[in-house]
N, CA, C and O atoms as a MOPAC input file, in Angstrom:
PM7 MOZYME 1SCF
protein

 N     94.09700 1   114.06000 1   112.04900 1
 C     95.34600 1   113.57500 1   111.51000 1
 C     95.27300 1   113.69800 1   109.99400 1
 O     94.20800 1   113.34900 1   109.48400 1
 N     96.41500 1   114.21900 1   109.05400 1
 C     96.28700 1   114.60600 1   108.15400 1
 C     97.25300 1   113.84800 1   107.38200 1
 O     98.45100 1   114.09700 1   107.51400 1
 N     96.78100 1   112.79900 1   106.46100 1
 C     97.78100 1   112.12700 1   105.41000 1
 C     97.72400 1   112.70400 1   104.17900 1
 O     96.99200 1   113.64000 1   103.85400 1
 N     98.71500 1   111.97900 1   103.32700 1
 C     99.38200 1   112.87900 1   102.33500 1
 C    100.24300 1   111.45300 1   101.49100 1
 O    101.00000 1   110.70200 1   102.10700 1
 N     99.90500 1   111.29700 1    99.89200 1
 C    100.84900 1   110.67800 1    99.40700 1
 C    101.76900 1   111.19200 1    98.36600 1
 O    101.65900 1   112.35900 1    97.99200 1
 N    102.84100 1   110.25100 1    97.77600 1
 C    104.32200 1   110.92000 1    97.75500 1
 C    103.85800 1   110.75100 1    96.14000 1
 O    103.39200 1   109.67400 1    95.76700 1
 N    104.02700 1   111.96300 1    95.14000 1
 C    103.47600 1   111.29100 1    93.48300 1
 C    104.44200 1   110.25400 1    93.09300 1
 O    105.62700 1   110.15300 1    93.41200 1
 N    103.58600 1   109.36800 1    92.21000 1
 C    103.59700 1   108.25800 1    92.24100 1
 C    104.20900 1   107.27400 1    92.81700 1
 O    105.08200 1   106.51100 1    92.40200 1
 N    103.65500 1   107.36100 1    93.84400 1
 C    104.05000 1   106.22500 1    94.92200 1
 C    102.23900 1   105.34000 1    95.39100 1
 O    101.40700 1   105.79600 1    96.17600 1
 N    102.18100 1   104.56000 1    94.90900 1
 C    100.84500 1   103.74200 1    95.33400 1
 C    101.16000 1   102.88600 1    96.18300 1
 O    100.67400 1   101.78000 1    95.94600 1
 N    101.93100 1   102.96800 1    97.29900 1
 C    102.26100 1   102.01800 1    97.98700 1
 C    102.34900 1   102.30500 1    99.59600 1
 O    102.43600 1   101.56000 1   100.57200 1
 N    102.27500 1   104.00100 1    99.39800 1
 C    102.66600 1   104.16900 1   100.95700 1
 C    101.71200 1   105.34500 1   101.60900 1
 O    101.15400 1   106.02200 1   100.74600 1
 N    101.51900 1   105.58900 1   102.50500 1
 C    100.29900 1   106.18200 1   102.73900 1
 C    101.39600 1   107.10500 1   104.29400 1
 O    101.95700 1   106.56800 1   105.25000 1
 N    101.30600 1   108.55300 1   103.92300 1
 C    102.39100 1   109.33400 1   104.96500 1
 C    101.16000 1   110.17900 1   106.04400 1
 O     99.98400 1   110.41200 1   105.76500 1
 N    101.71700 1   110.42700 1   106.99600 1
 C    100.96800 1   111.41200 1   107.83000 1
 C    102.05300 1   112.68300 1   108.72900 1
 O    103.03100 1   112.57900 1   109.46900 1
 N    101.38700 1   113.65100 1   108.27500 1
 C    101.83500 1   115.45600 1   108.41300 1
 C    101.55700 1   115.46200 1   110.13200 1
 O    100.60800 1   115.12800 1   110.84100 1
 N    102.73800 1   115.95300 1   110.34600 1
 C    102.74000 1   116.04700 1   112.12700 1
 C    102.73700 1   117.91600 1   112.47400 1
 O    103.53700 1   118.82900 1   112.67400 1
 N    101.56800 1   117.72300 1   112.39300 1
 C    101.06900 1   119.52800 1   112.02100 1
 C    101.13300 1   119.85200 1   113.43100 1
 O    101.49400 1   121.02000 1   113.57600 1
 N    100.87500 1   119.13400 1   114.73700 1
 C    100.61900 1   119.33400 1   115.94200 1
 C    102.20400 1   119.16300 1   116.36100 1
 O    102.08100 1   119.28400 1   117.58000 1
 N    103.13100 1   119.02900 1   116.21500 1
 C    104.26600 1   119.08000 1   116.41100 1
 C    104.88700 1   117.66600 1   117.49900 1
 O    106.02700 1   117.61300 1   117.95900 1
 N    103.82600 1   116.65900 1   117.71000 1
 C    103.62100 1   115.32900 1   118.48200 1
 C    105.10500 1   114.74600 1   118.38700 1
 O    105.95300 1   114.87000 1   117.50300 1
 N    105.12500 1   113.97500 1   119.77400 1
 C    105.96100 1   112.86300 1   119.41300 1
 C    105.95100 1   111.80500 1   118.37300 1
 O    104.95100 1   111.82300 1   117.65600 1
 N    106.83200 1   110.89000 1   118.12400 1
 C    106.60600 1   109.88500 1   116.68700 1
 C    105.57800 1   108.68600 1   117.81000 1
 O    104.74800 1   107.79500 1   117.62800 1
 N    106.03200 1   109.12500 1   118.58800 1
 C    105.17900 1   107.75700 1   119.57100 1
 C    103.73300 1   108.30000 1   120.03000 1
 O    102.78000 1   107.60000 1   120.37400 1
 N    103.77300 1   109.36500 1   119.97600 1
 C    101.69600 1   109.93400 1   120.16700 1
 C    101.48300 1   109.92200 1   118.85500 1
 O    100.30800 1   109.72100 1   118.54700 1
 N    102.47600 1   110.12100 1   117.69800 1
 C    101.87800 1   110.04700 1   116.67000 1
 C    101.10300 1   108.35100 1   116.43700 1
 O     99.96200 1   108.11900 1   116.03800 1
 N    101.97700 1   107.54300 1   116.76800 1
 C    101.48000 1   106.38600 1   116.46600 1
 C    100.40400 1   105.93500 1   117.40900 1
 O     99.37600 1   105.43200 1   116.95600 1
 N    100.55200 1   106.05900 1   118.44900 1
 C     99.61100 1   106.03800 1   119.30900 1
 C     97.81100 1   105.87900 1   118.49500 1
 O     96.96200 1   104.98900 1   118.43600 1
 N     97.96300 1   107.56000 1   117.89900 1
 C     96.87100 1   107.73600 1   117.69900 1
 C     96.44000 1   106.98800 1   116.34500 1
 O     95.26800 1   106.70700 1   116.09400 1
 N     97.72000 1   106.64600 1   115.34600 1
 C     97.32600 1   105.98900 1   114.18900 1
 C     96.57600 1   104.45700 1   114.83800 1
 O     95.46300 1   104.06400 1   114.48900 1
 N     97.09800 1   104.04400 1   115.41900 1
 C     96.63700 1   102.76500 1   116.03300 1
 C     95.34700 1   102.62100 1   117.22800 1
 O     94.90400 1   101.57500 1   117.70100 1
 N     95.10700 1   103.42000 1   117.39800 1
 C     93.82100 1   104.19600 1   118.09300 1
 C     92.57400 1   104.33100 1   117.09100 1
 O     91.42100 1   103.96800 1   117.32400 1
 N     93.09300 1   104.97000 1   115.85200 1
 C     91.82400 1   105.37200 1   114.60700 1
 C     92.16800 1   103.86800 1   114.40600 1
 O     91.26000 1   103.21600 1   114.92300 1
 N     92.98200 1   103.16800 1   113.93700 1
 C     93.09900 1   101.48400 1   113.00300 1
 C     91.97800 1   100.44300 1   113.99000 1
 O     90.99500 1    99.82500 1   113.58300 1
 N     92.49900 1   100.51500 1   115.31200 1
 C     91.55300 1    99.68700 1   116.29200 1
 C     90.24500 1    99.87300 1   116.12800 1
 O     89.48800 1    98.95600 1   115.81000 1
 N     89.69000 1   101.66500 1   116.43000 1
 C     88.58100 1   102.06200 1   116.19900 1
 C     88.04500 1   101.30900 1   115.13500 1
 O     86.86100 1   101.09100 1   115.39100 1
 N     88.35400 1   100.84800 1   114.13300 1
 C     87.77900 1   100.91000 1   112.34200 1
 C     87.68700 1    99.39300 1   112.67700 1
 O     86.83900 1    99.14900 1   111.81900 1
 N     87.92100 1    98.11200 1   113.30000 1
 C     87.62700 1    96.61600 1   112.95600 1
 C     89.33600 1    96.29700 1   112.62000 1
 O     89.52500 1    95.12900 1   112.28100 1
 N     90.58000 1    97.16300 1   112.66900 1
 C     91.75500 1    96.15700 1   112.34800 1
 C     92.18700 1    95.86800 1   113.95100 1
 O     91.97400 1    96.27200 1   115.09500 1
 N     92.79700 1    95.07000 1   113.33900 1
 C     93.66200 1    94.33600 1   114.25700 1
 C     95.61800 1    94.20800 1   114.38000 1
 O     96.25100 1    93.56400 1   113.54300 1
 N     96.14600 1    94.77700 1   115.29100 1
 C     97.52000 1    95.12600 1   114.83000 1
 C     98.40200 1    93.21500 1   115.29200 1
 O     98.48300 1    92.45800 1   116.26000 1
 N     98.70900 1    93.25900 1   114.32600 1
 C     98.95400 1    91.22100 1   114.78000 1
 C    100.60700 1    91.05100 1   115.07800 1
 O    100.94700 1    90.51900 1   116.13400 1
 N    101.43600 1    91.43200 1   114.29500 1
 C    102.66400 1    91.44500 1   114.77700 1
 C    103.44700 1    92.76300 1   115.08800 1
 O    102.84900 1    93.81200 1   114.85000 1
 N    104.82800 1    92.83800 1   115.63700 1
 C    105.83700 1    93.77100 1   115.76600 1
 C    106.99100 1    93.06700 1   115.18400 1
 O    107.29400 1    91.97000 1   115.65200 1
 N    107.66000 1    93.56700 1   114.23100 1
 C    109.09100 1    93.10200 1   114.10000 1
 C    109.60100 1    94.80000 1   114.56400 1
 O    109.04800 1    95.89800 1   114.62800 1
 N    110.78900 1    94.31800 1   114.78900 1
 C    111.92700 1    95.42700 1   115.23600 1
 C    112.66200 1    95.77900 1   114.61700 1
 O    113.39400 1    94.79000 1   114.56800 1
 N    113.12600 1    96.52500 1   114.00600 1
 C    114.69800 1    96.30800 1   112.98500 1
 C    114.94500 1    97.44500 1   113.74500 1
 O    114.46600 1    97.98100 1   114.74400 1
 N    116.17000 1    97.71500 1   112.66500 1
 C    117.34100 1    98.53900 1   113.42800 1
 C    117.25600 1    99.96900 1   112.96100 1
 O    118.17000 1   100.76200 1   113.18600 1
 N    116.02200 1   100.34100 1   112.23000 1
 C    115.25900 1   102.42800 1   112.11000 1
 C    114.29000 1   102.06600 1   112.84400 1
 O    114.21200 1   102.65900 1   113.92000 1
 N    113.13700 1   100.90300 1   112.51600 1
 C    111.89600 1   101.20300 1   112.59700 1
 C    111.32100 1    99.81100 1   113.51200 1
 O    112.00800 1    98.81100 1   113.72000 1
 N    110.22100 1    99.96700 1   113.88600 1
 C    109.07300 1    98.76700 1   114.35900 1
 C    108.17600 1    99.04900 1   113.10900 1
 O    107.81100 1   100.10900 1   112.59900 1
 N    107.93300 1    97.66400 1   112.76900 1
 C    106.52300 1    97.26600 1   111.65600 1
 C    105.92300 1    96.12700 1   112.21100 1
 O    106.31100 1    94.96400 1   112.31700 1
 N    104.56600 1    96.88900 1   112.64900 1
 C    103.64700 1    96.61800 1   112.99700 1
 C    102.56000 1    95.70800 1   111.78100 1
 O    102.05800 1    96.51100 1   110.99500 1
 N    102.12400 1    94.19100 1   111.50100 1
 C    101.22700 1    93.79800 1   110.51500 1
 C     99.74700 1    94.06700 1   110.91800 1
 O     99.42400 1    93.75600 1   112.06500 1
 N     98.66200 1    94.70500 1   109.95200 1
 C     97.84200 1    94.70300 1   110.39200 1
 C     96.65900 1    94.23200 1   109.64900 1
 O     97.02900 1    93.94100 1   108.51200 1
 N     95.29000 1    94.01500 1   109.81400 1
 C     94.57100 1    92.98000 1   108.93700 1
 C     93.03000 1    93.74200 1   109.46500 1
 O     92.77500 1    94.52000 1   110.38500 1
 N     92.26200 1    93.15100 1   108.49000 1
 C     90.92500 1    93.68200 1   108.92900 1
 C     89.86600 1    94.32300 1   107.77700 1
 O     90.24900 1    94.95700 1   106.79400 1
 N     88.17400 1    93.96800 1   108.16600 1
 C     87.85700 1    94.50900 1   106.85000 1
 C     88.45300 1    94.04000 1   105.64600 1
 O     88.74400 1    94.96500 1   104.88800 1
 N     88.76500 1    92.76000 1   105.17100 1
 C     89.21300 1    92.36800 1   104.17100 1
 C     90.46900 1    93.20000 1   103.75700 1
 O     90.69800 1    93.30800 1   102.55300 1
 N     91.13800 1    93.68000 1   104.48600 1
 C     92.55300 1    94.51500 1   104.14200 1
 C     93.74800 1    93.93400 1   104.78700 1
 O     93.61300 1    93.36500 1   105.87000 1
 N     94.92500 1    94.02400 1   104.21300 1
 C     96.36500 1    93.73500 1   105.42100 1
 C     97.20600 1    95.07500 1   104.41400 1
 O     97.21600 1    95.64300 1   103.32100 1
 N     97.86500 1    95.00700 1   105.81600 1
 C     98.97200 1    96.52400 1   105.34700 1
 C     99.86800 1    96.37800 1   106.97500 1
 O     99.65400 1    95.65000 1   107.94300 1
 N    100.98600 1    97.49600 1   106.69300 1
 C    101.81500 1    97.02000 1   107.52700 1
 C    102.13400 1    98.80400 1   108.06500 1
 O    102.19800 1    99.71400 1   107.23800 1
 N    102.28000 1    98.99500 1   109.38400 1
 C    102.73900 1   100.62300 1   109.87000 1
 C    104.03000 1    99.93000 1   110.26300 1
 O    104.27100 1    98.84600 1   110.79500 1
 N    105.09000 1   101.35400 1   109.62700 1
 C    106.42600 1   101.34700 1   109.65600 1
 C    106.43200 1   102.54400 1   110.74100 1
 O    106.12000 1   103.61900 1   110.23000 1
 N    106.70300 1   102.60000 1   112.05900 1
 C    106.70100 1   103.47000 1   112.58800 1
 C    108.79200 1   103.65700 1   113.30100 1
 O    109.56200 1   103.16900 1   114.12800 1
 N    108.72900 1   104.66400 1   112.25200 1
 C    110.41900 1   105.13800 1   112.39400 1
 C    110.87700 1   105.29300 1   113.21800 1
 O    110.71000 1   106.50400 1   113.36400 1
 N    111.67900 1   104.81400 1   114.39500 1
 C    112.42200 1   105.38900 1   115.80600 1
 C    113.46000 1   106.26700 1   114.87000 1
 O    113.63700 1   105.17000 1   114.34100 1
 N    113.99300 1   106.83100 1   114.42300 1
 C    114.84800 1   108.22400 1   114.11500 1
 C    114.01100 1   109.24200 1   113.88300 1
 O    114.19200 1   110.01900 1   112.94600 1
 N    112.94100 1   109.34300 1   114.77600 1
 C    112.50400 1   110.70800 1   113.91700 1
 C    111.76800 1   111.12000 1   113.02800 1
 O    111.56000 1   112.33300 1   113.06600 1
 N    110.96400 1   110.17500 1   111.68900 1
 C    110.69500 1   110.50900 1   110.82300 1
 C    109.24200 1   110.43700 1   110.88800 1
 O    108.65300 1   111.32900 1   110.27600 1
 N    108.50300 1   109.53000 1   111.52400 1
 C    107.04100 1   109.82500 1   112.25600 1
 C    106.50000 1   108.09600 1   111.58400 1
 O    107.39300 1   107.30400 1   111.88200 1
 N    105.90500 1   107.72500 1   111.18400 1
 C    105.17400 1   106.92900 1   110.74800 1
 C    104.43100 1   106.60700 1   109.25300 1
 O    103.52000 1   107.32700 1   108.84600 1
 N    104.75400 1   105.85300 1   108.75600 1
 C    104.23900 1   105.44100 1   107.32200 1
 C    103.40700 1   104.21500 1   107.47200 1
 O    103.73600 1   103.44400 1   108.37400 1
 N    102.18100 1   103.85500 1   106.58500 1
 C    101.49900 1   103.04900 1   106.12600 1
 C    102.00400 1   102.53100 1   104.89500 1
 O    102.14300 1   103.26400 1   103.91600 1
 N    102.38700 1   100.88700 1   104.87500 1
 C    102.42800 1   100.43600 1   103.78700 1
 C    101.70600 1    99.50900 1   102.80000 1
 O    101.74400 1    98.37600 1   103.27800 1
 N    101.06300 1    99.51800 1   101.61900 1
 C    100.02000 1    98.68100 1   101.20700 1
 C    101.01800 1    97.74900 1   100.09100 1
 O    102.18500 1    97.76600 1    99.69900 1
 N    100.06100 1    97.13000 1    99.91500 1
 C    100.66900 1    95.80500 1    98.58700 1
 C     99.30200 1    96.71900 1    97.23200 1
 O     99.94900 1    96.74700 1    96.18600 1
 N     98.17800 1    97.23000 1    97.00000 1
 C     97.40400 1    97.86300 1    97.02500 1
 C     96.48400 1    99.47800 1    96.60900 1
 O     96.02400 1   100.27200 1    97.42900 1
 N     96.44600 1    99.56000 1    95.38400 1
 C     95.94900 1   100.98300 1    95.42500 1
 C     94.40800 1   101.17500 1    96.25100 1
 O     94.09800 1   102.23800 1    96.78700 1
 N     93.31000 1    99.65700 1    96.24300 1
 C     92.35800 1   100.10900 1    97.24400 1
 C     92.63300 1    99.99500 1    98.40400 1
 O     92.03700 1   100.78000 1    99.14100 1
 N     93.59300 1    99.03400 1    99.05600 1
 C     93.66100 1    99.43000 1   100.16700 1
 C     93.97500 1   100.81700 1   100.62500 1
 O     93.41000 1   101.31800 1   101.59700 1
 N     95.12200 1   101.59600 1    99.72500 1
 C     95.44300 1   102.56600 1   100.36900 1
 C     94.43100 1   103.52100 1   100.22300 1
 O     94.31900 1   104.47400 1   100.99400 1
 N     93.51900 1   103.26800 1    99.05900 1
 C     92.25100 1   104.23200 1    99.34500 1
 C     91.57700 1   104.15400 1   100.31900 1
 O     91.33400 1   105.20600 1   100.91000 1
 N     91.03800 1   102.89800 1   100.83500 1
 C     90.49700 1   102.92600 1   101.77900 1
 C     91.06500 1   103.38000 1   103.28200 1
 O     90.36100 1   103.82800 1   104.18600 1
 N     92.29900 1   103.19000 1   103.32500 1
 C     92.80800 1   103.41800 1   104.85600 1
 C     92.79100 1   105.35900 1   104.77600 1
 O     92.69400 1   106.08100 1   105.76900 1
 N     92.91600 1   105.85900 1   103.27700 1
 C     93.05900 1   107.47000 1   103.27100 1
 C     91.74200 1   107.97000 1   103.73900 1
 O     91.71300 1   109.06900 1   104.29500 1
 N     90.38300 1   107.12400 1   103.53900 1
 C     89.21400 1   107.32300 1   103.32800 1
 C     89.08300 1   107.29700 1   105.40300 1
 O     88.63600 1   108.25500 1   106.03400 1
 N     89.46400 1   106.31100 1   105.89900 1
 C     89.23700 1   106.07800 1   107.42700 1
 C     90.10600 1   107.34700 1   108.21900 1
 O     89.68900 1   107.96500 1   109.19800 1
 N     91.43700 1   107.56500 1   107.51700 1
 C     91.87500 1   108.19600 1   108.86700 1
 C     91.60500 1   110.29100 1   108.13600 1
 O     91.99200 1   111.39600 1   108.51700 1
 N     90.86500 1   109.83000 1   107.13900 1
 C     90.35400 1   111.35800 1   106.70300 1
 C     88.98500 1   111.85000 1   107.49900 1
 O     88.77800 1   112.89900 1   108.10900 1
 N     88.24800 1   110.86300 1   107.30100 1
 C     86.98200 1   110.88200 1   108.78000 1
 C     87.37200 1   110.81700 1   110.74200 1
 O     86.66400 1   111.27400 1   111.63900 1
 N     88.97100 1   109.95100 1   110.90100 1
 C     89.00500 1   110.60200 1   112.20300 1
 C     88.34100 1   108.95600 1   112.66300 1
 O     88.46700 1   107.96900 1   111.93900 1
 N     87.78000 1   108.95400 1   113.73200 1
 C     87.83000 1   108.18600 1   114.86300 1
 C     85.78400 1   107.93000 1   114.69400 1
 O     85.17700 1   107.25200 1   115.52200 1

């Protein structure tokens, strides 16, 4: 899985759907590598584009915005180490 951030944006952490996946295998698998690593996915809110998922762990919280229109899935941090670190986990894979 291949992420990618937007210049200067320190806040959001994107992933390239190179395999041509659903937004829902996409997430699948983001939450597959997050479990793998010690987080924990704690809530779902629903709104009316997306589900955001809160997640915690390893001294980190951040939140996956995973888009129902289509647009695939974003990571959001409060955070420039967090988002280093989550680039650092899903760049190694599982």
């Amino acid at each position: 899985m291949q992420t990618f951030r937007l210049e200067g944006d320190s806040k959001h952490l994107y992933f390239r759907n190179l395999e041509r996946r659903s937004d829902r295998e996409e997430l699948a698998e983001i939450m597959q590598i997050l479990t793998a690593n010690g987080f924990e996915i704690k809530d779902k809110l629903t709104g009316p584009d997306c589900d955001l998922y809160t997640c915690h762990g390893n001294g980190l919280r951040f939140a996956v915005c995973a888009n129902i229109v289509g647009d695939g899935s974003t990571i959001c941090v409060e955070d420039e180490y967090t988002l280093e670190c989550l680039e650092y986990i899903f760049e190694k894979g599982i």
